[in-house]
mmJSON file of the N, C-alpha and C atoms, coordinates in Angstrom:
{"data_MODEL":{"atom_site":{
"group_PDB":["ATOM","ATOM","ATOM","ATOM","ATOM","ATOM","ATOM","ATOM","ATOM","ATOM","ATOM","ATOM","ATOM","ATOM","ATOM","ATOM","ATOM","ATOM","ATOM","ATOM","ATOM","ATOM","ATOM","ATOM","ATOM","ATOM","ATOM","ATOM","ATOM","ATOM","ATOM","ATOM","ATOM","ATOM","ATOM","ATOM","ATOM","ATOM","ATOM","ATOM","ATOM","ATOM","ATOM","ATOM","ATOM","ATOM","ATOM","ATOM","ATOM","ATOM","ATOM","ATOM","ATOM","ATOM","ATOM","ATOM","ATOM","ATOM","ATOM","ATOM","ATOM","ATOM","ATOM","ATOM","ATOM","ATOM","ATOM","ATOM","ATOM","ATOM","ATOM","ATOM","ATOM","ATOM","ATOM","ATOM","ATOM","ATOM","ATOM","ATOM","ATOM","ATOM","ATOM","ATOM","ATOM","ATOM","ATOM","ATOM","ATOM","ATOM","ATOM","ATOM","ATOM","ATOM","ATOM","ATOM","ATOM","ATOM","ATOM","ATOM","ATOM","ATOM","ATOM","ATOM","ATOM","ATOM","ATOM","ATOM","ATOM","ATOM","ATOM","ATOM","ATOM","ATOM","ATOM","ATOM","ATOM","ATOM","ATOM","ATOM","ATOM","ATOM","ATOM","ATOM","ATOM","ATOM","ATOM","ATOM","ATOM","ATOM","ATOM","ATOM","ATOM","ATOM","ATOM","ATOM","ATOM","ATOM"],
"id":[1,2,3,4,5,6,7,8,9,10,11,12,13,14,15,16,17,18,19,20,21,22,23,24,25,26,27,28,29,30,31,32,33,34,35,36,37,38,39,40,41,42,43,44,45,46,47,48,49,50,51,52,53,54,55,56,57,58,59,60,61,62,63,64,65,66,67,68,69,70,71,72,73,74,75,76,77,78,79,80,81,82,83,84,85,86,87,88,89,90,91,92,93,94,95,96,97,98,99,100,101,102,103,104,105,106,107,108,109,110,111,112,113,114,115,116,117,118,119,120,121,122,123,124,125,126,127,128,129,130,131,132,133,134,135,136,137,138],
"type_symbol":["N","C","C","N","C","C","N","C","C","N","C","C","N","C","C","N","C","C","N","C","C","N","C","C","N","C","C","N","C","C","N","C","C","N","C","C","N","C","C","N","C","C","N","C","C","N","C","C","N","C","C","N","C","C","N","C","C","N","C","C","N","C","C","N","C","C","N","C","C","N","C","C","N","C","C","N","C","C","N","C","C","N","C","C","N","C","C","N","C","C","N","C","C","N","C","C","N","C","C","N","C","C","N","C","C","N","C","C","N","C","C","N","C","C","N","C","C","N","C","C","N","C","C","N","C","C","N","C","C","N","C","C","N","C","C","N","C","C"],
"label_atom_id":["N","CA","C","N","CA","C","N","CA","C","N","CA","C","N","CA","C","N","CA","C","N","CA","C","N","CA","C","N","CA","C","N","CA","C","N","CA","C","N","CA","C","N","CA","C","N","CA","C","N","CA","C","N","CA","C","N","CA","C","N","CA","C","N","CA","C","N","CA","C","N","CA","C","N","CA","C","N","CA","C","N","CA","C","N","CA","C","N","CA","C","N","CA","C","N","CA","C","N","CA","C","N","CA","C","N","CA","C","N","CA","C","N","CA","C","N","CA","C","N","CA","C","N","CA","C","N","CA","C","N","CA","C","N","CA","C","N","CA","C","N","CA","C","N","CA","C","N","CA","C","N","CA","C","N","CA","C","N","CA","C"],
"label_alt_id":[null,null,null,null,null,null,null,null,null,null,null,null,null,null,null,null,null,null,null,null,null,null,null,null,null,null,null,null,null,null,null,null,null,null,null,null,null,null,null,null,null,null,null,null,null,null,null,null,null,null,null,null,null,null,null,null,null,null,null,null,null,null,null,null,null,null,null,null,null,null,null,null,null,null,null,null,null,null,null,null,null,null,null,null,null,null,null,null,null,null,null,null,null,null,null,null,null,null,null,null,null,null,null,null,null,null,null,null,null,null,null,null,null,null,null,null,null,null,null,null,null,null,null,null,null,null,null,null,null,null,null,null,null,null,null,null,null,null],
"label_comp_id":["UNK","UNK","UNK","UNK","UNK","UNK","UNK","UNK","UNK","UNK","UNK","UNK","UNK","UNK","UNK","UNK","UNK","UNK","UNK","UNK","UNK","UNK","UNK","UNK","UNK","UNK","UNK","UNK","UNK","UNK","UNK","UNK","UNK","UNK","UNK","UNK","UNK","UNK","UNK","UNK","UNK","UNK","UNK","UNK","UNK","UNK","UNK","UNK","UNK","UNK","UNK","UNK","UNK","UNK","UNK","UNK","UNK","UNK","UNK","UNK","UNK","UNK","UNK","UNK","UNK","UNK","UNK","UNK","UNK","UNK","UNK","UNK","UNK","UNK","UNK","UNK","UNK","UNK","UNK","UNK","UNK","UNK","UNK","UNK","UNK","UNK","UNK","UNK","UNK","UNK","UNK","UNK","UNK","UNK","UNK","UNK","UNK","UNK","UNK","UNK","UNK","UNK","UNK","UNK","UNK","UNK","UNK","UNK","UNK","UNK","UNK","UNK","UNK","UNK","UNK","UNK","UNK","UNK","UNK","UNK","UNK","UNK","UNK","UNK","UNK","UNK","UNK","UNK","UNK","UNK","UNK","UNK","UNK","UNK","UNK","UNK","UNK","UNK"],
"label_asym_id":["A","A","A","A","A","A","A","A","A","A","A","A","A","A","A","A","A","A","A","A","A","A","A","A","A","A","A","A","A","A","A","A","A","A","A","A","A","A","A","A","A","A","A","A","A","A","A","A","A","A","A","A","A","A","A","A","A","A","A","A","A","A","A","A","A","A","A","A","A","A","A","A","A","A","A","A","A","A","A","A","A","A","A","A","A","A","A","A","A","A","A","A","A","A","A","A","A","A","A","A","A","A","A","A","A","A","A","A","A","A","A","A","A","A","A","A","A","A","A","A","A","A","A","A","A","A","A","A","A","A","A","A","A","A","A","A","A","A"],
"label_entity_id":["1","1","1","1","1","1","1","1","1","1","1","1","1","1","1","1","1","1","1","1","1","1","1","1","1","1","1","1","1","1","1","1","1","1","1","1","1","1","1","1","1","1","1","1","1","1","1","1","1","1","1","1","1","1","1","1","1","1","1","1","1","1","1","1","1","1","1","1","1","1","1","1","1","1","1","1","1","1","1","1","1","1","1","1","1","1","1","1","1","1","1","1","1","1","1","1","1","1","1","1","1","1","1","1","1","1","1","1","1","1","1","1","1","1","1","1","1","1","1","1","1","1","1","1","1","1","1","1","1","1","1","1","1","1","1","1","1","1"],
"label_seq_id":[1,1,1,2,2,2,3,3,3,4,4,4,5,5,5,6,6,6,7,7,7,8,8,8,9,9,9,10,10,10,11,11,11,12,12,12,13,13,13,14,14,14,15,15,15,16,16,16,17,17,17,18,18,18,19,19,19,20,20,20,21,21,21,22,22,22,23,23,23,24,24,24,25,25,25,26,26,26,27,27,27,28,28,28,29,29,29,30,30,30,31,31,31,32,32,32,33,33,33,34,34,34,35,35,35,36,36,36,37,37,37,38,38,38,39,39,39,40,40,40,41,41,41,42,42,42,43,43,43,44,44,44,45,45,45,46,46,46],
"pdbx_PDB_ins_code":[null,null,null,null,null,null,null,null,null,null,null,null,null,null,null,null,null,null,null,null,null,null,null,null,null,null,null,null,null,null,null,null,null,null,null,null,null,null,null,null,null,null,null,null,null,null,null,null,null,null,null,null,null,null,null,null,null,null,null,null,null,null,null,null,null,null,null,null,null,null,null,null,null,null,null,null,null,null,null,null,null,null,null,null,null,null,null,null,null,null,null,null,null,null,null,null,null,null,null,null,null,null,null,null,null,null,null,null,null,null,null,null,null,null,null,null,null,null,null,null,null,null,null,null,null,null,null,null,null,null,null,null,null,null,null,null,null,null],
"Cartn_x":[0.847,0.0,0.896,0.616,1.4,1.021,2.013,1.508,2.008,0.756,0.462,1.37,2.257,3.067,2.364,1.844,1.207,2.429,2.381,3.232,3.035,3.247,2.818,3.811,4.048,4.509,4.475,5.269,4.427,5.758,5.054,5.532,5.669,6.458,5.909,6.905,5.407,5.777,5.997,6.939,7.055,7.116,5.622,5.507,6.596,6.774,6.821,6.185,5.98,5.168,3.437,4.116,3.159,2.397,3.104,2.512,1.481,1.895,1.176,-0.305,-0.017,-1.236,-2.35,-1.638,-2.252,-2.954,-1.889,-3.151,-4.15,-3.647,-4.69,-6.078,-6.303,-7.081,-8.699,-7.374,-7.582,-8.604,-7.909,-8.613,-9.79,-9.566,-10.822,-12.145,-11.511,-12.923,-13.451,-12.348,-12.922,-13.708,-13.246,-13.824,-15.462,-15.601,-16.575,-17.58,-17.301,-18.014,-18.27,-17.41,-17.963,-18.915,-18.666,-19.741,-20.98,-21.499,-22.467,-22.546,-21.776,-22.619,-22.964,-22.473,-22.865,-24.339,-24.36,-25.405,-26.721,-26.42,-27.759,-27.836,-26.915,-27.732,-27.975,-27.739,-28.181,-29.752,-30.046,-31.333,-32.375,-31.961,-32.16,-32.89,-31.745,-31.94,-33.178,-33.244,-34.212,-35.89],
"Cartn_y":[-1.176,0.0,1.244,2.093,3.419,4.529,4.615,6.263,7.38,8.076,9.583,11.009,11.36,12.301,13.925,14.56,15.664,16.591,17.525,18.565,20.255,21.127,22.504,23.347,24.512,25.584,26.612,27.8,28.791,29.823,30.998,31.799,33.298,34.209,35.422,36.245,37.524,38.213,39.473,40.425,41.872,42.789,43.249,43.675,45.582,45.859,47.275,48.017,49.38,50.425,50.693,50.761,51.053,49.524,48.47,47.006,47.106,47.067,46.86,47.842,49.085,49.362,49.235,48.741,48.296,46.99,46.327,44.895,45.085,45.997,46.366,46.821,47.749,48.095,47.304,45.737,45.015,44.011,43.875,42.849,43.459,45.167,45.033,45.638,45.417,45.085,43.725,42.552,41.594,41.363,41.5,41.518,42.101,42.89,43.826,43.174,42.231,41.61,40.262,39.74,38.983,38.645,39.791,40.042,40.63,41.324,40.931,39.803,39.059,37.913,36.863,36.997,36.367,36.594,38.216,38.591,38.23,38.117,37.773,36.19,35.55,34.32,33.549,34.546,34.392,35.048,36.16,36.525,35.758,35.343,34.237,33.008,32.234,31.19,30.947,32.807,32.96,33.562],
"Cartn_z":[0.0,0.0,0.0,-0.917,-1.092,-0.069,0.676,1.673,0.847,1.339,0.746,1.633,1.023,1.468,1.792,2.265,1.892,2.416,1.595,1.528,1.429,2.308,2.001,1.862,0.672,0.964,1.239,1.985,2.174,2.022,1.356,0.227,0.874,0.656,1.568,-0.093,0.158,-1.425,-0.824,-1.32,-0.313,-1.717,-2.164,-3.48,-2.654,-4.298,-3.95,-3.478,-3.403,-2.859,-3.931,-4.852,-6.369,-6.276,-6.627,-6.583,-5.388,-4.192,-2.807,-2.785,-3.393,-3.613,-4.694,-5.334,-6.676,-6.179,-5.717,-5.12,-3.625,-3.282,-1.935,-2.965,-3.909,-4.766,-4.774,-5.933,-6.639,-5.416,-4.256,-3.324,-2.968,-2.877,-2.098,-2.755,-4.08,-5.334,-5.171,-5.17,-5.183,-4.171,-2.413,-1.457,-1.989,-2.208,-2.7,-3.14,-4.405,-5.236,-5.179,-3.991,-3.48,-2.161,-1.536,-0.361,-1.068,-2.083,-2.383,-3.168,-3.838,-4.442,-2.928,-1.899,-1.218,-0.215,-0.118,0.199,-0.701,-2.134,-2.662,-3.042,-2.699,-2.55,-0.83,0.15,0.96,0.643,0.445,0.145,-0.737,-1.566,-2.467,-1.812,-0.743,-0.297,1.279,1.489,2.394,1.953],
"occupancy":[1.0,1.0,1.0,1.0,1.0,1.0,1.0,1.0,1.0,1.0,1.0,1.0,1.0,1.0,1.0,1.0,1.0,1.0,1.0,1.0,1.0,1.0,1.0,1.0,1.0,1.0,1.0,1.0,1.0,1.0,1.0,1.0,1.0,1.0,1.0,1.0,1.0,1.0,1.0,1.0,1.0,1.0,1.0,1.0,1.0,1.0,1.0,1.0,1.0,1.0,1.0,1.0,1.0,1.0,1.0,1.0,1.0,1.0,1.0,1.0,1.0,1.0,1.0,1.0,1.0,1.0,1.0,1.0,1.0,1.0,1.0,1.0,1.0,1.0,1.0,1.0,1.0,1.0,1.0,1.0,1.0,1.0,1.0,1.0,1.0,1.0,1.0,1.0,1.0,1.0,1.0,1.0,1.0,1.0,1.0,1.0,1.0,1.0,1.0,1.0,1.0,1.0,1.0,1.0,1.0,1.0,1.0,1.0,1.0,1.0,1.0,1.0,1.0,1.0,1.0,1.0,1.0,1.0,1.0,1.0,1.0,1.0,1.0,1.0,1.0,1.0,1.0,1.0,1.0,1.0,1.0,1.0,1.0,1.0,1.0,1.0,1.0,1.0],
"B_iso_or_equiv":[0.0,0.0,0.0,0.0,0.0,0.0,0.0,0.0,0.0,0.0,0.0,0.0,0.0,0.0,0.0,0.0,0.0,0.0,0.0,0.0,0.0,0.0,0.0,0.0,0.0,0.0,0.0,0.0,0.0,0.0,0.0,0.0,0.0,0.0,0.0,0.0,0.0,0.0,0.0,0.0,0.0,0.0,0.0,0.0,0.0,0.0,0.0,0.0,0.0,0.0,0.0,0.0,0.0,0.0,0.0,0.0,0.0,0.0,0.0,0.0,0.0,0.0,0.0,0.0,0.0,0.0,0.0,0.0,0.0,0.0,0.0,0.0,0.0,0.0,0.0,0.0,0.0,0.0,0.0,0.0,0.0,0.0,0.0,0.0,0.0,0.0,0.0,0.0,0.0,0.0,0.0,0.0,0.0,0.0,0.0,0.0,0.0,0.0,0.0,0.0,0.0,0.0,0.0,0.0,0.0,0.0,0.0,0.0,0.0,0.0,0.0,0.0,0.0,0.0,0.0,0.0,0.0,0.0,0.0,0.0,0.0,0.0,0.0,0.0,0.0,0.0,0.0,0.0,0.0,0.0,0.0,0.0,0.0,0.0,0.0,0.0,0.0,0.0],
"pdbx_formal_charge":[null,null,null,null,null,null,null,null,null,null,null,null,null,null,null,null,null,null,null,null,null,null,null,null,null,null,null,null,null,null,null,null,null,null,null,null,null,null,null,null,null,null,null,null,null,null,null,null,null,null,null,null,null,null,null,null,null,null,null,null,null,null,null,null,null,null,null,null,null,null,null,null,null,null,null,null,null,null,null,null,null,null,null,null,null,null,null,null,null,null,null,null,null,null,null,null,null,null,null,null,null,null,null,null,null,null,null,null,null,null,null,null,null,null,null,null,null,null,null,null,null,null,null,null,null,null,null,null,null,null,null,null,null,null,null,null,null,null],
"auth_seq_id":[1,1,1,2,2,2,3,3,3,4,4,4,5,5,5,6,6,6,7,7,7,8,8,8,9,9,9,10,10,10,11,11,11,12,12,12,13,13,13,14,14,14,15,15,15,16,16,16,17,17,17,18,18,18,19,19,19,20,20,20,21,21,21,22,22,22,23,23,23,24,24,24,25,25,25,26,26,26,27,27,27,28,28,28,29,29,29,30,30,30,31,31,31,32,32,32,33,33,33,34,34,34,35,35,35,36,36,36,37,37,37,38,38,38,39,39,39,40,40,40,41,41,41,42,42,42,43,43,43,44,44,44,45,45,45,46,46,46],
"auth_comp_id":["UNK","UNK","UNK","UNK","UNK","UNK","UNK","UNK","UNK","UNK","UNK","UNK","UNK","UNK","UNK","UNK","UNK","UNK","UNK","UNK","UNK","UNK","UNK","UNK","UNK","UNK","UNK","UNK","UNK","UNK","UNK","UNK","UNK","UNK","UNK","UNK","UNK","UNK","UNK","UNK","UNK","UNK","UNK","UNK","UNK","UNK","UNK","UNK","UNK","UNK","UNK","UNK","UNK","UNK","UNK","UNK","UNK","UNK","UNK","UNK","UNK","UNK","UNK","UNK","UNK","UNK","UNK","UNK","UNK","UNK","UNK","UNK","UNK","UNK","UNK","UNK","UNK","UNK","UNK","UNK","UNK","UNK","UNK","UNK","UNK","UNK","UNK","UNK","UNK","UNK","UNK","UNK","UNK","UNK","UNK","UNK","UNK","UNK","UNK","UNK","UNK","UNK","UNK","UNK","UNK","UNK","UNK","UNK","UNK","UNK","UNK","UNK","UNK","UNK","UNK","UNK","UNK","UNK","UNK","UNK","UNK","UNK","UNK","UNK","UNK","UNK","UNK","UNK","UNK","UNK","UNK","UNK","UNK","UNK","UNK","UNK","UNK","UNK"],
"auth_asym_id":["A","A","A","A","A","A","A","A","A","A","A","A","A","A","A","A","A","A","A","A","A","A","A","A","A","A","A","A","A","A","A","A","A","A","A","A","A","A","A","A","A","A","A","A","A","A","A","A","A","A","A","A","A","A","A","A","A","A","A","A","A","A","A","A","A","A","A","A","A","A","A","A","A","A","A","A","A","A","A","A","A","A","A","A","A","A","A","A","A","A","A","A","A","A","A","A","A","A","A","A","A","A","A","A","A","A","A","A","A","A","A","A","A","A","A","A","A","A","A","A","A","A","A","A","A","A","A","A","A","A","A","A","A","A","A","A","A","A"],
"auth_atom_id":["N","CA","C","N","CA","C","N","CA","C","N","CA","C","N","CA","C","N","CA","C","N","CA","C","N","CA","C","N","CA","C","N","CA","C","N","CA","C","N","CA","C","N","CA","C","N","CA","C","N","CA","C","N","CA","C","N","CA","C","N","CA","C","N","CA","C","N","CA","C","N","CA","C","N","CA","C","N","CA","C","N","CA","C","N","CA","C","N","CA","C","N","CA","C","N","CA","C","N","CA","C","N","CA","C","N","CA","C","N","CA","C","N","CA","C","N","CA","C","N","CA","C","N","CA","C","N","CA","C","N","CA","C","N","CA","C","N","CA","C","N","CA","C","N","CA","C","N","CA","C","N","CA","C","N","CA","C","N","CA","C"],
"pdbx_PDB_model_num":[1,1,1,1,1,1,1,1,1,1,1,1,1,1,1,1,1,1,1,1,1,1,1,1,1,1,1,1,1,1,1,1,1,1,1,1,1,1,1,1,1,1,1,1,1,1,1,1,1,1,1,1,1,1,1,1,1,1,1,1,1,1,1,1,1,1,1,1,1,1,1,1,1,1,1,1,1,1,1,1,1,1,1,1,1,1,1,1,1,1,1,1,1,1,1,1,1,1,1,1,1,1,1,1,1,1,1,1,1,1,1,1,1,1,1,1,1,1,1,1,1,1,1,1,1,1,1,1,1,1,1,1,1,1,1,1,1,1]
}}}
């Protein structure tokens, strides 16, 4: 019987000044658009 190895890495990214805000932006559109898609299928589901 073959054992299963599980393995994780973990990564640390130290964007620039311009980058860092560019992805702070970017997240908290997504955040955004996903708290309402979650709000309406909670509404949805009630």
């Amino acid at each position: 019987m073959a054992q299963i190895v599980k393995r994780a890495y973990r990564y640390r990214f130290h964007p620039p000044p311009e980058q860092a805000s560019q992805l702070a932006r970017t997240f908290g559109c997504v955040r955004l658009v996903y708290n309402k898609a979650l709000e309406e299928r909670t509404r949805a589901y009630d």
